[in-house]
C-alpha positions as a Markdown table, in Angstrom:
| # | Residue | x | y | z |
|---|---|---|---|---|
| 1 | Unk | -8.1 | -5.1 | 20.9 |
| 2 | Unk | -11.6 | -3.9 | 19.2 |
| 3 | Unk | -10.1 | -2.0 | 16.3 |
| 4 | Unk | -13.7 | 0.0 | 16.2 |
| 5 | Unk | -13.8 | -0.6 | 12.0 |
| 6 | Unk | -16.5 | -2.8 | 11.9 |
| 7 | Unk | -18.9 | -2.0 | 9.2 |
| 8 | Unk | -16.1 | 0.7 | 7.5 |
| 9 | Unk | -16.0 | 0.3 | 3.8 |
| 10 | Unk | -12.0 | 0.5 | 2.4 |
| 11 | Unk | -10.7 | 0.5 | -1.3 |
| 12 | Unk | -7.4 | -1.9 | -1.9 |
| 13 | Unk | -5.6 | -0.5 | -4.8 |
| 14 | Unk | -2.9 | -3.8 | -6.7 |
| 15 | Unk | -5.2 | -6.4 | -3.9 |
| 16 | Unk | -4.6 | -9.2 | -6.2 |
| 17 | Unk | -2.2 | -11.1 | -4.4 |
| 18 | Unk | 1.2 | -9.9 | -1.9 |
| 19 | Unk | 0.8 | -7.0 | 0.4 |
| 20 | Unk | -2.3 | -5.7 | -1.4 |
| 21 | Unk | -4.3 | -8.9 | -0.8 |
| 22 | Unk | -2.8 | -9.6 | 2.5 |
| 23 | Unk | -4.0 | -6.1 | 3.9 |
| 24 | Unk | -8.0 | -6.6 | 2.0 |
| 25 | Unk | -7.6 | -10.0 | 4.4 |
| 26 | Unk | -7.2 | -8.4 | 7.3 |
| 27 | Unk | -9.3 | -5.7 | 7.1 |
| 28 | Unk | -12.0 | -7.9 | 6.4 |
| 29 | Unk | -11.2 | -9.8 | 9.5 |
| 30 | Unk | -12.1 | -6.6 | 11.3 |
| 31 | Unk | -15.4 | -6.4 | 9.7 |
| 32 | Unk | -14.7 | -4.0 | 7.0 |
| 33 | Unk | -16.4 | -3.9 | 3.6 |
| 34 | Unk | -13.2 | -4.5 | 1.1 |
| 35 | Unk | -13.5 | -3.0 | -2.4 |
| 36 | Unk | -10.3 | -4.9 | -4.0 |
| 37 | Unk | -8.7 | -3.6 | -6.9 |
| 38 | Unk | -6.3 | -4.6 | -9.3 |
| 39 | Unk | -5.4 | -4.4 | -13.4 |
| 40 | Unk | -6.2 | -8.5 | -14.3 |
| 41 | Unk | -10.1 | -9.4 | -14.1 |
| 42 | Unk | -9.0 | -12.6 | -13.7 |
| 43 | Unk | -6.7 | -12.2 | -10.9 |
| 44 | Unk | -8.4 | -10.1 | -9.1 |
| 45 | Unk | -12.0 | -11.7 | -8.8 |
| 46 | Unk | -9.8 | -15.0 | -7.9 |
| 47 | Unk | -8.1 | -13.1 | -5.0 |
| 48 | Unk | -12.3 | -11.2 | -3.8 |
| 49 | Unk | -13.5 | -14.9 | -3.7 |
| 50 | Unk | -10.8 | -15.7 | -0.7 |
| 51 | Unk | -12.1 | -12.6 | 1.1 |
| 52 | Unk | -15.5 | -13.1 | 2.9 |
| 53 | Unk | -17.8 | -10.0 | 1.7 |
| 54 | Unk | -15.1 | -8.1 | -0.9 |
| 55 | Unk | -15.9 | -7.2 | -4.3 |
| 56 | Unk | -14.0 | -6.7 | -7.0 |
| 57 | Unk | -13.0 | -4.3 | -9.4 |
| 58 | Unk | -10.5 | -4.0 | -12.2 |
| 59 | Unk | -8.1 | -0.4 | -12.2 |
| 60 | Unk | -4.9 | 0.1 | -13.4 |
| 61 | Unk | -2.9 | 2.1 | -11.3 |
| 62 | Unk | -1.6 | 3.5 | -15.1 |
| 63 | Unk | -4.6 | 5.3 | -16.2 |
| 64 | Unk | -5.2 | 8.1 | -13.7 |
| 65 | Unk | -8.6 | 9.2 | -15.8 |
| 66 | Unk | -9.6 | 6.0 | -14.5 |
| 67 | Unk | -9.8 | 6.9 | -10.6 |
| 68 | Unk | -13.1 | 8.8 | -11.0 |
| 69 | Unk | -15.2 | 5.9 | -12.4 |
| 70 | Unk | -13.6 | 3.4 | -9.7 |
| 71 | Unk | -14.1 | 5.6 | -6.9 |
| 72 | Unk | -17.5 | 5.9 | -8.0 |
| 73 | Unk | -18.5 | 2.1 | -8.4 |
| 74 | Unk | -16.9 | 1.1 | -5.4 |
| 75 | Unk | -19.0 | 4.0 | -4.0 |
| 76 | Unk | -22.4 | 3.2 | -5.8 |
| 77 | Unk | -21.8 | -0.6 | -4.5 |
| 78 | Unk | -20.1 | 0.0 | -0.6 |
| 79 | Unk | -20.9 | 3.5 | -0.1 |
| 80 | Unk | -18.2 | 5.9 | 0.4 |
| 81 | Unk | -15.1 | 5.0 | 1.4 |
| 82 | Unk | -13.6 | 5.3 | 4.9 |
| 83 | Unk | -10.4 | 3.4 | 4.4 |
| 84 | Unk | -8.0 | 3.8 | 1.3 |
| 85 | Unk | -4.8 | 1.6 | 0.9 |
| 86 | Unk | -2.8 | 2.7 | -1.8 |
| 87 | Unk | -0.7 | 0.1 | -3.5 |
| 88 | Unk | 1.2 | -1.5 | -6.6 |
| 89 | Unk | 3.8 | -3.0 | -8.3 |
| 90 | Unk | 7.0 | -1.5 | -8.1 |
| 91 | Unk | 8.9 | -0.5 | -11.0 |
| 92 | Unk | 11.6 | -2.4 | -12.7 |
| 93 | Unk | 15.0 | -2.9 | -11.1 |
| 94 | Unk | 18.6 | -2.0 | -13.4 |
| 95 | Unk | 21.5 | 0.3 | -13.4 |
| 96 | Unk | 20.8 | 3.8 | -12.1 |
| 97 | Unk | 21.4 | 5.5 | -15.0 |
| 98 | Unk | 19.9 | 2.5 | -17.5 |
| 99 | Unk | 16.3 | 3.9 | -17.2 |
| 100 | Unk | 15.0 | 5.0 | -20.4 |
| 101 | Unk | 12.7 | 8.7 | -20.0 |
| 102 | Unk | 9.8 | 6.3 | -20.2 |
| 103 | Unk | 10.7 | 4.2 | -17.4 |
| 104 | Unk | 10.8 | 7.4 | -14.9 |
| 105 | Unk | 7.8 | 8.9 | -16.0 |
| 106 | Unk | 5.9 | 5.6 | -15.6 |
| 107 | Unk | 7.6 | 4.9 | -12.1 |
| 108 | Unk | 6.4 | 8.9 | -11.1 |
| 109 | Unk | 2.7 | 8.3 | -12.5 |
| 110 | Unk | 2.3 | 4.8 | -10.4 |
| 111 | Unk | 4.2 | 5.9 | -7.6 |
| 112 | Unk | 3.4 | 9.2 | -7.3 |
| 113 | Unk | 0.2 | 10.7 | -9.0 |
| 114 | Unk | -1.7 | 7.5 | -8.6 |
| 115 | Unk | -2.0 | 7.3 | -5.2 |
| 116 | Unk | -2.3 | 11.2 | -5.1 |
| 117 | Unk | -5.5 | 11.0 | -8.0 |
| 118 | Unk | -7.1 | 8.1 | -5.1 |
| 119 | Unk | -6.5 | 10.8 | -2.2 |
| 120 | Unk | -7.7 | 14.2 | -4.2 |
| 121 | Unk | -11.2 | 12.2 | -4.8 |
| 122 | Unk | -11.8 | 10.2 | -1.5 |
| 123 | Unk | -11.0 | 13.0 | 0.8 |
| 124 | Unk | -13.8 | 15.4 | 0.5 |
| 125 | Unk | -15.9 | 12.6 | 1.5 |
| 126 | Unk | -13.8 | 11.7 | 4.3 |
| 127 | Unk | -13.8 | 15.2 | 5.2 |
| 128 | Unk | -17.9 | 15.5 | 5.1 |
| 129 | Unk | -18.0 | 12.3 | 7.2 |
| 130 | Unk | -15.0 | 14.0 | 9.7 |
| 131 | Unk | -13.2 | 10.4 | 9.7 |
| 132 | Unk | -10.7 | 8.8 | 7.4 |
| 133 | Unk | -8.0 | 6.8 | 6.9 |
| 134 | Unk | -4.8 | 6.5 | 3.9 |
| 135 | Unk | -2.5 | 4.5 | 4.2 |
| 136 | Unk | 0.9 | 4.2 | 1.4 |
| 137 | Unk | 2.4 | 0.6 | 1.3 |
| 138 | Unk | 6.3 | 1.2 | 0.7 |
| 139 | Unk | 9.2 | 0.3 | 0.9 |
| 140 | Unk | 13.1 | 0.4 | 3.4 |
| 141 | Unk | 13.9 | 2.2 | 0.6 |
| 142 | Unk | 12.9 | 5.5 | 1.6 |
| 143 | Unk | 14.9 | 5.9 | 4.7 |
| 144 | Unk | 18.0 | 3.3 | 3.4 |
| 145 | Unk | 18.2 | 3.5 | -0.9 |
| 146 | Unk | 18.2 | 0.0 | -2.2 |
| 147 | Unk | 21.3 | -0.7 | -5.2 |
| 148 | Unk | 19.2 | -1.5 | -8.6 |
| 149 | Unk | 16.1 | 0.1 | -7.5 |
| 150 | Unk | 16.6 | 3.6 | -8.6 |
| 151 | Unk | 13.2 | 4.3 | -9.8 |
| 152 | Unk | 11.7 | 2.9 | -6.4 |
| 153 | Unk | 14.1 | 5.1 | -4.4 |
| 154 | Unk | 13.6 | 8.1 | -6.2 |
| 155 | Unk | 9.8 | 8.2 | -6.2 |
| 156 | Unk | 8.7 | 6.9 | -3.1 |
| 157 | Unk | 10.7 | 9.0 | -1.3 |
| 158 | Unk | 8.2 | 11.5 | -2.8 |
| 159 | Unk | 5.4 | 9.8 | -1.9 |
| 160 | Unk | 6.3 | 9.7 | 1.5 |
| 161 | Unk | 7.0 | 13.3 | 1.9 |
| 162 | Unk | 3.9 | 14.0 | 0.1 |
| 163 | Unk | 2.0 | 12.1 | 2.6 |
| 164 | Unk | 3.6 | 13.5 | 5.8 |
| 165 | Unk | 2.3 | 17.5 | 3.6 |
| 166 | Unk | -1.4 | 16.0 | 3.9 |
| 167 | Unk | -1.0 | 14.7 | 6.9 |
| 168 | Unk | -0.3 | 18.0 | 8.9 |
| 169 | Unk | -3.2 | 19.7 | 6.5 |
| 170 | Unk | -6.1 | 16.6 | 6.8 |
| 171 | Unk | -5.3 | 15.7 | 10.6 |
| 172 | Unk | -7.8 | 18.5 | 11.9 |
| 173 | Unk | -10.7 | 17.0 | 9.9 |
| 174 | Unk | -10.5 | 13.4 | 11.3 |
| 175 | Unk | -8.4 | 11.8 | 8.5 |
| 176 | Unk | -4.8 | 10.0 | 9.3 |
| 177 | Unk | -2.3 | 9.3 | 6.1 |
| 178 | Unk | 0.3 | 6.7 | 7.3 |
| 179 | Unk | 3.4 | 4.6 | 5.8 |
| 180 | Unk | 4.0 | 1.6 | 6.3 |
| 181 | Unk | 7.9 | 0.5 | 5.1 |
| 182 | Unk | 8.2 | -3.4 | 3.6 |
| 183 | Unk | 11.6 | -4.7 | 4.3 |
| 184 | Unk | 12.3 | -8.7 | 3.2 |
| 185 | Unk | 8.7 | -9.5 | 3.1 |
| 186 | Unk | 7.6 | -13.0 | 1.1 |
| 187 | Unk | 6.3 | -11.9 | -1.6 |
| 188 | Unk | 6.5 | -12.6 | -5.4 |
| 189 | Unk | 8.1 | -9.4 | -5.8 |
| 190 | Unk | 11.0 | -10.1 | -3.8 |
| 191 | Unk | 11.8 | -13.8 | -4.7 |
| 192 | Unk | 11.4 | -11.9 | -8.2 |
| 193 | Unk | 13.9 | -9.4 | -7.6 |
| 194 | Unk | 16.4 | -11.9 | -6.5 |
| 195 | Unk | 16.2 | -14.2 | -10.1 |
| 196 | Unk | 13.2 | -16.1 | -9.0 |
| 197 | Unk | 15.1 | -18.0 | -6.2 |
| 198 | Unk | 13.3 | -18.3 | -2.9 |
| 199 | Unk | 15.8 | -19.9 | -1.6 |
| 200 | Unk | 18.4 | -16.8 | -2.0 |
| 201 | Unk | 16.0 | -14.9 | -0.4 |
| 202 | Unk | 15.7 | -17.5 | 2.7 |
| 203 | Unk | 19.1 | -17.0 | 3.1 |
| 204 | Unk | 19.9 | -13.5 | 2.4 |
| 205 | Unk | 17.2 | -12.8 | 4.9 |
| 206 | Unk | 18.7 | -15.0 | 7.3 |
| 207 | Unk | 22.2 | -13.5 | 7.0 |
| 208 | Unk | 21.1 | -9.3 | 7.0 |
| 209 | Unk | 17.8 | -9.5 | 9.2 |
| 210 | Unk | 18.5 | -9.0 | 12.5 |
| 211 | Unk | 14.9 | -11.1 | 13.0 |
| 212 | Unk | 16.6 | -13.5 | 11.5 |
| 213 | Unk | 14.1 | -14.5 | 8.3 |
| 214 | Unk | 12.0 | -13.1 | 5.8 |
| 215 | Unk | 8.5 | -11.3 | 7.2 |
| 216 | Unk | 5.2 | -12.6 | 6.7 |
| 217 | Unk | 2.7 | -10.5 | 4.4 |
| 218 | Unk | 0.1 | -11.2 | 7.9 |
| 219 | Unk | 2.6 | -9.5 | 9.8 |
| 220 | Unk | 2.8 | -6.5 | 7.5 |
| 221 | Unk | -1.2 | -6.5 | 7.4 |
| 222 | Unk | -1.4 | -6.2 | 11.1 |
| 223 | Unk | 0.6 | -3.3 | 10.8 |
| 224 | Unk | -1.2 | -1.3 | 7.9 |
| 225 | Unk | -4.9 | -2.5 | 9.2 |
| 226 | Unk | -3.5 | -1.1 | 13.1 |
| 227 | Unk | -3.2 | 2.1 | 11.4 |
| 228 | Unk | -6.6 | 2.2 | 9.7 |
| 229 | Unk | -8.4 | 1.9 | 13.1 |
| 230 | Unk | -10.0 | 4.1 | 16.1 |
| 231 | Unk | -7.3 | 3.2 | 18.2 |
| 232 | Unk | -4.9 | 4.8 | 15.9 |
| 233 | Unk | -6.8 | 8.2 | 15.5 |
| 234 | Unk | -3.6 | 10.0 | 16.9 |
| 235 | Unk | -0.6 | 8.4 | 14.7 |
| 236 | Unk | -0.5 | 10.4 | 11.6 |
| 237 | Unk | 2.3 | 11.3 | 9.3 |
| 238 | Unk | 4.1 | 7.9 | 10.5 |
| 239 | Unk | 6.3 | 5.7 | 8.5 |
| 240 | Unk | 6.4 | 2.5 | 10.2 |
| 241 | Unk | 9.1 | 0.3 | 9.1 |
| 242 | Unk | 7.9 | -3.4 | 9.2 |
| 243 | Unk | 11.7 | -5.0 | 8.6 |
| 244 | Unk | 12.8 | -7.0 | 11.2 |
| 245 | Unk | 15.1 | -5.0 | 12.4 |
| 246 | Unk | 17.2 | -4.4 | 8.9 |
| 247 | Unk | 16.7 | -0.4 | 8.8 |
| 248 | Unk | 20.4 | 0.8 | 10.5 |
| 249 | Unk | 19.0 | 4.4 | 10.3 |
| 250 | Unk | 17.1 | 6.0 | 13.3 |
């Protein structure tokens, strides 16, 4: 299938390895200019150098004064930007109520107004240019709340409702926001949520995935760079659960 994004230009918010950098992969594939960004110089120039054409560009999802200047080097380099993945690191697991005030309000800003502080400055250019797509990389958690991971649960939840809001009020100018759900995807993030042991993720995956096994960051790719493309111009508001099969709710 010709995805139609050849020549698009994208920013990949937390694209230094995992989903992030699996999703600058495959959009690159496609013939997309990839702006990659992540917090670690270091890490994330390592990660541009395996994807042919991408630049990189260091941004902590953090520091929401940032977004201006990042939008605007990745514009001044690319040119602006068709395709926006937001992305990062999820917050720290524990006992619901073991989160300290800090701990929410840093889960809120990188869950929450990061990704909305990406969308408020890309979209009037999207707008202008009457194309655009945003996708969110998630989690399950949204539809199904995952024990330990109260801060995730809570605040991508919002996200997600926040996105299917813009979606109904952006659609008419040409731009789709989309969600696409992680389940037991190999990732450093899961084998470190489970006490570093890839092993115990193998094998819970094996026992509560109805696949079978863990998912492949490719396969989640696939999804999220399906959604950036012209034959997607008509899914919008979606949250498309790449799980395996382990969501039990409809």
């Amino acid at each position: 299938m010709d995805l139609g994004i050849d020549g698009r230009r994208a920013l990949v918010t937390g694209a230094s390895k995992g989903l992030g950098l699996g999703i600058a992969r495959a959009l690159a594939s496609e013939g997309v200019r990839v702006a990659m960004a992540s917090r670690s110089r270091e890490r994330i120039e390592a990660a541009a150098a395996e994807v042919p054409g991408a630049r990189a560009f260091v941004h902590d999802n953090a520091d929401l004064d940032a977004v201006d200047g990042l939008v605007g080097a990745v514009e001044e380099q690319l040119g602006t930007i068709d395709i926006l993945i937001v992305n990062t690191g999820g917050p720290p697991a524990g006992e619901p109520l073991g989160f300290t005030r800090e701990q929410w309000e840093a889960a809120y800003r990188s869950l929450v107004l990061a990704p909305m502080a990406l969308i408020e400055r890309t979209v009037p250019s999207m707008r202008e240019g009457g194309w655009g797509r945003i996708v969110n990389v998630s989690s399950d958690a949204v539809r199904e709340p995952i024990p330990h991971l109260m801060l995730s649960n809570a605040h991508r939840s919002g996200t997600l409702a926040a996105f299917r809001t813009l979606a109904r009020e952006l659609a008419g100018d040409g731009i789709t926001l989309n969600t696409v759900l992680a389940g037991l995807i190999a990732t450093d993030r899961l084998v470190e949520l489970a006490g570093g042991s890839r092993e115990k993720v193998e094998e819970g995956a094996r026992e509560q995935v109805p696949a079978g096994r863990l998912g492949r960051v490719e396969e989640f790719a696939a999804a999220a760079t399906f959604l950036c493309s012209e034959p997607a111009s008509y899914i919008t508001g979606a949250a498309l659960a790449v799980d395996g099969g382990l969501l039990r709710s409809v």
